[in-house]
N, CA, C and O atoms as CSV, one atom per row, in Angstrom:
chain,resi,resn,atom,element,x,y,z
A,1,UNK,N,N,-26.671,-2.177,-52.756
A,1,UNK,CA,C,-25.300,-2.562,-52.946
A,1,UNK,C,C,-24.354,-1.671,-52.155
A,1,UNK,O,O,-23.415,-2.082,-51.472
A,2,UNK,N,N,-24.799,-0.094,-52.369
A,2,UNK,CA,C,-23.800,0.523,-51.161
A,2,UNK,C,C,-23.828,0.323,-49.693
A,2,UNK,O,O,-23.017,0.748,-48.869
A,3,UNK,N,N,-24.838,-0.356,-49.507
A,3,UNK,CA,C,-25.160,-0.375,-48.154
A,3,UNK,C,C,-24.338,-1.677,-47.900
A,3,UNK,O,O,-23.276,-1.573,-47.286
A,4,UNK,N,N,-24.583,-2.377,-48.150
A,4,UNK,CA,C,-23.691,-3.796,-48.041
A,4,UNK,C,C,-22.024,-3.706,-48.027
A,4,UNK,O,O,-21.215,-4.486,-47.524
A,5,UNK,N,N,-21.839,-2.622,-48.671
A,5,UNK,CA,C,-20.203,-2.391,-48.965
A,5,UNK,C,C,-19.423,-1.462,-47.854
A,5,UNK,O,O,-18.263,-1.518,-47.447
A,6,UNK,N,N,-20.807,-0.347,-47.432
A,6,UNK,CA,C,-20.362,-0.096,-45.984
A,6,UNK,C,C,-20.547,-0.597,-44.924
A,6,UNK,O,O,-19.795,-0.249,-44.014
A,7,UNK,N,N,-21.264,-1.271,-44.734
A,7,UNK,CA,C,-21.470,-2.191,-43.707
A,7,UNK,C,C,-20.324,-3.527,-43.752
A,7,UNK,O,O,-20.411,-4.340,-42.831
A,8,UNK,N,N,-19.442,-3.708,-44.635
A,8,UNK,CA,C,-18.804,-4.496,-45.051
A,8,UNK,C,C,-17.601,-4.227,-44.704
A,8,UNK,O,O,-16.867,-5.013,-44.105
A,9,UNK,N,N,-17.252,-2.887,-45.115
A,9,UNK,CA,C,-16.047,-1.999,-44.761
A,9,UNK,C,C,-16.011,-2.025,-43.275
A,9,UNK,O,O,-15.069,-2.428,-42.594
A,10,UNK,N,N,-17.167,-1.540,-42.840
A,10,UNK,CA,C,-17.092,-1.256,-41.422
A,10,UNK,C,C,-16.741,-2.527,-40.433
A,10,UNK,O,O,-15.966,-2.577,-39.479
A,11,UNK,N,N,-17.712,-3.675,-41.087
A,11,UNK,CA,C,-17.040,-4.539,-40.219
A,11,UNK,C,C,-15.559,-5.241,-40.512
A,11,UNK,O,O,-14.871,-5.848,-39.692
A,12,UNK,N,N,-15.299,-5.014,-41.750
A,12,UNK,CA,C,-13.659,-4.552,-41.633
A,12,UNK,C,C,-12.777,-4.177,-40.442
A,12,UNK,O,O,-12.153,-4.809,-39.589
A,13,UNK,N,N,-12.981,-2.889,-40.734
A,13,UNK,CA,C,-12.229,-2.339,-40.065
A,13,UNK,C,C,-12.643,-2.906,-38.217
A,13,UNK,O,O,-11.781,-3.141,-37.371
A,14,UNK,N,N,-13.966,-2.992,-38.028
A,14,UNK,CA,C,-13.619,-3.689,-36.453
A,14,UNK,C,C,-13.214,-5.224,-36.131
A,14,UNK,O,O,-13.076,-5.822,-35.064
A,15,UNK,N,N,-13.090,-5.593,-37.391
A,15,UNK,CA,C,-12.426,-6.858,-37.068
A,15,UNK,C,C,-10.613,-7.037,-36.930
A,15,UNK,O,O,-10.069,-7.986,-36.366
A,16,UNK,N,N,-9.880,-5.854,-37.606
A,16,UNK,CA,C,-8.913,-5.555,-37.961
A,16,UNK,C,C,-8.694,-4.721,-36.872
A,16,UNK,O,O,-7.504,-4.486,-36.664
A,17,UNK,N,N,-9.870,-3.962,-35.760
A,17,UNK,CA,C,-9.087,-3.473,-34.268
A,17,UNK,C,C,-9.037,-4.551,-33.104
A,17,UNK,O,O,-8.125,-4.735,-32.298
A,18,UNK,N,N,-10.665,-5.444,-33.262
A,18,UNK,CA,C,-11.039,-6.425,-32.282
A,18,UNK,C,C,-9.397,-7.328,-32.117
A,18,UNK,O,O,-8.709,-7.364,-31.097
A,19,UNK,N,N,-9.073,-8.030,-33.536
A,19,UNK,CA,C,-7.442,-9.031,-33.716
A,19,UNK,C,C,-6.526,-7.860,-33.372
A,19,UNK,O,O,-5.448,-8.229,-32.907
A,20,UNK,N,N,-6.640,-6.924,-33.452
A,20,UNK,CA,C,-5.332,-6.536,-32.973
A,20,UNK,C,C,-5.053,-5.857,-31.774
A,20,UNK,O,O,-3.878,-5.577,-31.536
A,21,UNK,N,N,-5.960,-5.538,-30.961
A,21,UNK,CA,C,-6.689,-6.130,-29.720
A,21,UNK,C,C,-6.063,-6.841,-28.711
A,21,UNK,O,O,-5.367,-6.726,-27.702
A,22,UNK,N,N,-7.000,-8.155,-29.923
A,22,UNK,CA,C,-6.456,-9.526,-28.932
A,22,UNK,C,C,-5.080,-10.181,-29.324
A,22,UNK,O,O,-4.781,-11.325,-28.984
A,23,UNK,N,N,-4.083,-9.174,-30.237
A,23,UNK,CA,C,-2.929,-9.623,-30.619
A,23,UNK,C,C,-2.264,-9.305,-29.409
A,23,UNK,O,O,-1.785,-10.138,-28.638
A,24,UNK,N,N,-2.243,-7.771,-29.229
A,24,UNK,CA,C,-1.845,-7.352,-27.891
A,24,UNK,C,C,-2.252,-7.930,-26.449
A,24,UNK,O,O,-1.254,-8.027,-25.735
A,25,UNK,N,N,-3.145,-8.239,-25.977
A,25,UNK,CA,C,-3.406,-8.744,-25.386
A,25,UNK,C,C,-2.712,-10.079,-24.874
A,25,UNK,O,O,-2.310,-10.268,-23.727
A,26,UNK,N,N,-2.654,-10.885,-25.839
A,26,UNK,CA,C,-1.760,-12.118,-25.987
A,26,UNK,C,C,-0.645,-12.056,-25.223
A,26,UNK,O,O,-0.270,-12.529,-24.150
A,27,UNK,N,N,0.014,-10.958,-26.524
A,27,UNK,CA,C,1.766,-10.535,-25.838
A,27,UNK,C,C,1.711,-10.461,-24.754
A,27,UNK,O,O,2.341,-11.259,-24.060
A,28,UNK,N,N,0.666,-9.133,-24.010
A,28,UNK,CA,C,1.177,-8.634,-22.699
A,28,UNK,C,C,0.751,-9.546,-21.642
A,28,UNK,O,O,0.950,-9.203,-20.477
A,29,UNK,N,N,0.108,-10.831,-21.934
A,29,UNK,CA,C,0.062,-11.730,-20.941
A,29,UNK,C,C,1.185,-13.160,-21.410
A,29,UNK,O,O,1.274,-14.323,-21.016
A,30,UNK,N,N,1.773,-12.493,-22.239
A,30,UNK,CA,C,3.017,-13.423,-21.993
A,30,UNK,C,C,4.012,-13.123,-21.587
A,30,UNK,O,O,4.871,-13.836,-21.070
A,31,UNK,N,N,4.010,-11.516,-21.866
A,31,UNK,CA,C,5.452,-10.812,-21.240
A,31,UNK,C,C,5.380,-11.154,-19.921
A,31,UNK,O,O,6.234,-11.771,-19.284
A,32,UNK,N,N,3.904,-10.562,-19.369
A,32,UNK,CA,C,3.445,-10.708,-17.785
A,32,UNK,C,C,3.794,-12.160,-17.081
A,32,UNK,O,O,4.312,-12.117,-15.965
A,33,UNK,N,N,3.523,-13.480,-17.702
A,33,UNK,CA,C,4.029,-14.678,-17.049
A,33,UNK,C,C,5.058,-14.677,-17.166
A,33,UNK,O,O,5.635,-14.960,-16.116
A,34,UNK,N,N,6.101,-14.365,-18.513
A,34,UNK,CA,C,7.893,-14.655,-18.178
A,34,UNK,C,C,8.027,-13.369,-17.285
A,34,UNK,O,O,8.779,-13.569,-16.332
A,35,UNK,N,N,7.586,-12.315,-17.329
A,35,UNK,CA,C,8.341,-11.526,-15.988
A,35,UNK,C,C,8.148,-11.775,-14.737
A,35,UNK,O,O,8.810,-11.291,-13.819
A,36,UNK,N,N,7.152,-12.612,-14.621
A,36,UNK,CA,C,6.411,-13.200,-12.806
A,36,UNK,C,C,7.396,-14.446,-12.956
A,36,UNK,O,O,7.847,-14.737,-11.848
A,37,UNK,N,N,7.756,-15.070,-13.719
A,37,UNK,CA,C,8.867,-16.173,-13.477
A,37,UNK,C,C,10.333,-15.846,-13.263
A,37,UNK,O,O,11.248,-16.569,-12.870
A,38,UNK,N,N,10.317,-14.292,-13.701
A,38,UNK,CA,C,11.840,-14.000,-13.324
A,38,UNK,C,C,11.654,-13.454,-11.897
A,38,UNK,O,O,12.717,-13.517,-11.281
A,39,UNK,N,N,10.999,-13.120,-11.429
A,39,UNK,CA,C,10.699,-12.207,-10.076
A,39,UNK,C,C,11.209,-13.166,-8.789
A,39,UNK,O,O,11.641,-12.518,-7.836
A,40,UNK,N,N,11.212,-14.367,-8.671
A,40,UNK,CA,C,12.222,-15.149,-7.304
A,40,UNK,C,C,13.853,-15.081,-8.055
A,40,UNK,O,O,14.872,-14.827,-7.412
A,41,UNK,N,N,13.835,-15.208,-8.715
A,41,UNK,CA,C,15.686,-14.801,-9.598
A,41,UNK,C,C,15.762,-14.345,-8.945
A,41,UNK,O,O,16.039,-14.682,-7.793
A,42,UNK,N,N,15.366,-12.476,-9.748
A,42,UNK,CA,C,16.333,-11.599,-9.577
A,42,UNK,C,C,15.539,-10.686,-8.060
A,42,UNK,O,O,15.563,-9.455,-8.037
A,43,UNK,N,N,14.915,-11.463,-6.948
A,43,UNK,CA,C,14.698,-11.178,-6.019
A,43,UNK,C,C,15.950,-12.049,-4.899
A,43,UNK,O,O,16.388,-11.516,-3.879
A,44,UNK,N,N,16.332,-13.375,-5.351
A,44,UNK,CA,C,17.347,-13.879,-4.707
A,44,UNK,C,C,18.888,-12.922,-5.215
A,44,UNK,O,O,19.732,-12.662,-4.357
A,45,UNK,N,N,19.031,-12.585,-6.330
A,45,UNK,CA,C,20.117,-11.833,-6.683
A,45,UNK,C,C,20.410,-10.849,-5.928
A,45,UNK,O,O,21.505,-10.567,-5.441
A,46,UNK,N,N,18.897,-10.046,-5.778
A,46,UNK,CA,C,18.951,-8.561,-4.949
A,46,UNK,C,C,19.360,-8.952,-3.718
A,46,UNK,O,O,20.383,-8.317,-3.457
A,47,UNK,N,N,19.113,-9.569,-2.967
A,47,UNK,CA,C,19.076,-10.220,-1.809
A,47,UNK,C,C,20.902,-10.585,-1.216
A,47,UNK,O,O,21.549,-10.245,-0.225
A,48,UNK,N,N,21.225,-11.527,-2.570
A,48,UNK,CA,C,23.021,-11.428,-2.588
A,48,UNK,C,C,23.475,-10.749,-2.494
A,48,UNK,O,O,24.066,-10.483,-1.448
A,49,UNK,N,N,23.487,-10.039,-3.524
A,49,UNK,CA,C,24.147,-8.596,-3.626
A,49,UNK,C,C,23.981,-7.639,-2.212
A,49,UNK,O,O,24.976,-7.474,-1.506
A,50,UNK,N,N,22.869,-7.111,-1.894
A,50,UNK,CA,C,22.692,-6.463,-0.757
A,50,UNK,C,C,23.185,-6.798,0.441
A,50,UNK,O,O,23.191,-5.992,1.372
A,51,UNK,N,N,23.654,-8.034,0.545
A,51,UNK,CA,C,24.217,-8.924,1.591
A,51,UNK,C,C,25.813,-9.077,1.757
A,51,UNK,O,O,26.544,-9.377,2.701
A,52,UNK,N,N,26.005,-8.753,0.487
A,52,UNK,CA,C,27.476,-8.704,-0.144
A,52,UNK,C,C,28.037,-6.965,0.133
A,52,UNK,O,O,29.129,-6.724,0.647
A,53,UNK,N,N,27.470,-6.335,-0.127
A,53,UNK,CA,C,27.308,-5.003,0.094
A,53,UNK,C,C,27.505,-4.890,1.845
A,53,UNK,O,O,28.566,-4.497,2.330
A,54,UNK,N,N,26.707,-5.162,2.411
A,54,UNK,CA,C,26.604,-5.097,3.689
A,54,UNK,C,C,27.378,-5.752,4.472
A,54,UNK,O,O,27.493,-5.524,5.677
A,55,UNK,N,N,28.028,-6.708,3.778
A,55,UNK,CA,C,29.289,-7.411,4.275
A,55,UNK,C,C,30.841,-6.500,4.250
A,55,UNK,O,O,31.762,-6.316,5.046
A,56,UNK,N,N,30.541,-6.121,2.998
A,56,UNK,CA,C,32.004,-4.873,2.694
A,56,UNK,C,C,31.918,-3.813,3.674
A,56,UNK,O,O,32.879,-3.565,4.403
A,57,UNK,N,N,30.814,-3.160,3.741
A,57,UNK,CA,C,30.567,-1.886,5.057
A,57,UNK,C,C,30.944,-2.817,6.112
A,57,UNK,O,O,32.082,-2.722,6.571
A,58,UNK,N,N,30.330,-3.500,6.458
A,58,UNK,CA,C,30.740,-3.612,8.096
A,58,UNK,C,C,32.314,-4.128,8.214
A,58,UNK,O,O,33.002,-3.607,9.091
A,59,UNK,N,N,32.783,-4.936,7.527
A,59,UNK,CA,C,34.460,-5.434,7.398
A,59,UNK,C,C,35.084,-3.780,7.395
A,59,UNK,O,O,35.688,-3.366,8.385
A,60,UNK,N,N,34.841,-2.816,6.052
A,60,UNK,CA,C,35.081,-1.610,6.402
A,60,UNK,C,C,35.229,-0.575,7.682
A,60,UNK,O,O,36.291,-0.219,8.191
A,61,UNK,N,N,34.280,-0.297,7.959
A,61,UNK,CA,C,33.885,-0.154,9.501
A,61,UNK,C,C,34.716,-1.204,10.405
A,61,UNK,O,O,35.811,-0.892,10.874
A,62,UNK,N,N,34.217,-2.273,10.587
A,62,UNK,CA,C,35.514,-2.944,11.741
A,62,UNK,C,C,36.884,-2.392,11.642
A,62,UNK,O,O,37.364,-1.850,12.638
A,63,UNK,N,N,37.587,-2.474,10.508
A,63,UNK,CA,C,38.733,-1.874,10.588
A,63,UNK,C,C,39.093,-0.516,10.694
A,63,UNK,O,O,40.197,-0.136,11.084
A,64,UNK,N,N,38.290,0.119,10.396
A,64,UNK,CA,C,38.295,1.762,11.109
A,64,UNK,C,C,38.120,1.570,12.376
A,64,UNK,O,O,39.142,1.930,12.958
A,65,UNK,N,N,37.344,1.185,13.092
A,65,UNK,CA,C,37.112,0.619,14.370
A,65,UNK,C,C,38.475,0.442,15.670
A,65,UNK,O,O,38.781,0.875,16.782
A,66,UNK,N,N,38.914,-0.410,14.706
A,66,UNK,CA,C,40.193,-1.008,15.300
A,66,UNK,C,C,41.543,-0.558,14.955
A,66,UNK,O,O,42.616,-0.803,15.507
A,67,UNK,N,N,41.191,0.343,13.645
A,67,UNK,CA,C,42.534,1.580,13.748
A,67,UNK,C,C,42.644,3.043,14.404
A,67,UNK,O,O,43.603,3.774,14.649
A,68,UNK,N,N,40.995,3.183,14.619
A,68,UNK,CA,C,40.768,4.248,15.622
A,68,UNK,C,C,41.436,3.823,16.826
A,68,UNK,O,O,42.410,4.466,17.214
A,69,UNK,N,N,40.914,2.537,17.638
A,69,UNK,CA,C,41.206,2.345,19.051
A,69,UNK,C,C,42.645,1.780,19.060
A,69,UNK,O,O,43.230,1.655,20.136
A,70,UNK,N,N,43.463,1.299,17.430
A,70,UNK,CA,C,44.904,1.285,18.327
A,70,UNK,C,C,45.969,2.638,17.865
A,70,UNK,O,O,47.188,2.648,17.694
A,71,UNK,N,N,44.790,3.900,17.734
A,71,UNK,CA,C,45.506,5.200,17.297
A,71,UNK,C,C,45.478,5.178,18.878
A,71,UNK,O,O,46.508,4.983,19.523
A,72,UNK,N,N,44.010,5.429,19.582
A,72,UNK,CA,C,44.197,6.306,20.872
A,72,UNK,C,C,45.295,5.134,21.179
A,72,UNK,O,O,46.332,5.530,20.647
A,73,UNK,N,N,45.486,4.117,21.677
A,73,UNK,CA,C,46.491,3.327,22.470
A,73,UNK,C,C,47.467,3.722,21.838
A,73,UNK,O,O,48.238,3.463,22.762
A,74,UNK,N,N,48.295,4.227,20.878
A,74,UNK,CA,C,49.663,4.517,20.503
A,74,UNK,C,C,49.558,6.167,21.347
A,74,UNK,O,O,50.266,6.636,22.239
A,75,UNK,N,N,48.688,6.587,20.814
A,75,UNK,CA,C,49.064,8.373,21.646
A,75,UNK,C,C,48.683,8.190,23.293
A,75,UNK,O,O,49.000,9.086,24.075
A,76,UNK,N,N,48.351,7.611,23.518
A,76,UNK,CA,C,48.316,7.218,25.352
A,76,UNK,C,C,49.517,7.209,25.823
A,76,UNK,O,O,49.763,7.997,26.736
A,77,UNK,N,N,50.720,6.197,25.259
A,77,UNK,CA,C,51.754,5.920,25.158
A,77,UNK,C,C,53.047,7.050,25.743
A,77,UNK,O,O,54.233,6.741,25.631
């Protein structure tokens, strides 16, 4: 009878790590597909943004550009 009750216990307890286990498991291959479905998003977002960014510098820059070169043309003068 004790033998049956530890052997009983025991497979208890590995059935209670095996499910929780494969509870985890589950999740992290569901987190893993909704985060591979967000990955063209917020890869087109990055993409905007960085483009948007790079649009402000260079407009920036042009106009330094062109207030540098009509400084020298006023002190030429």
């Amino acid at each position: 009878m004790g033998t049956a009750l530890i052997g009983a216990c025991i497979a208890l307890a590995a059935g209670i790590a095996i499910g929780s286990a494969g509870t985890r498991a589950k999740r992290a291959r569901l987190d893993y597909r909704r985060t591979k479905a967000l990955i063209p998003g917020a890869r087109k977002a990055a993409w905007v943004e960085g483009l948007r960014g790079l649009r402000i510098i260079a407009t920036a820059a042009g106009v330094l550009v062109a207030l540098g070169l009509a400084m020298n043309v006023i002190g030429q003068r």
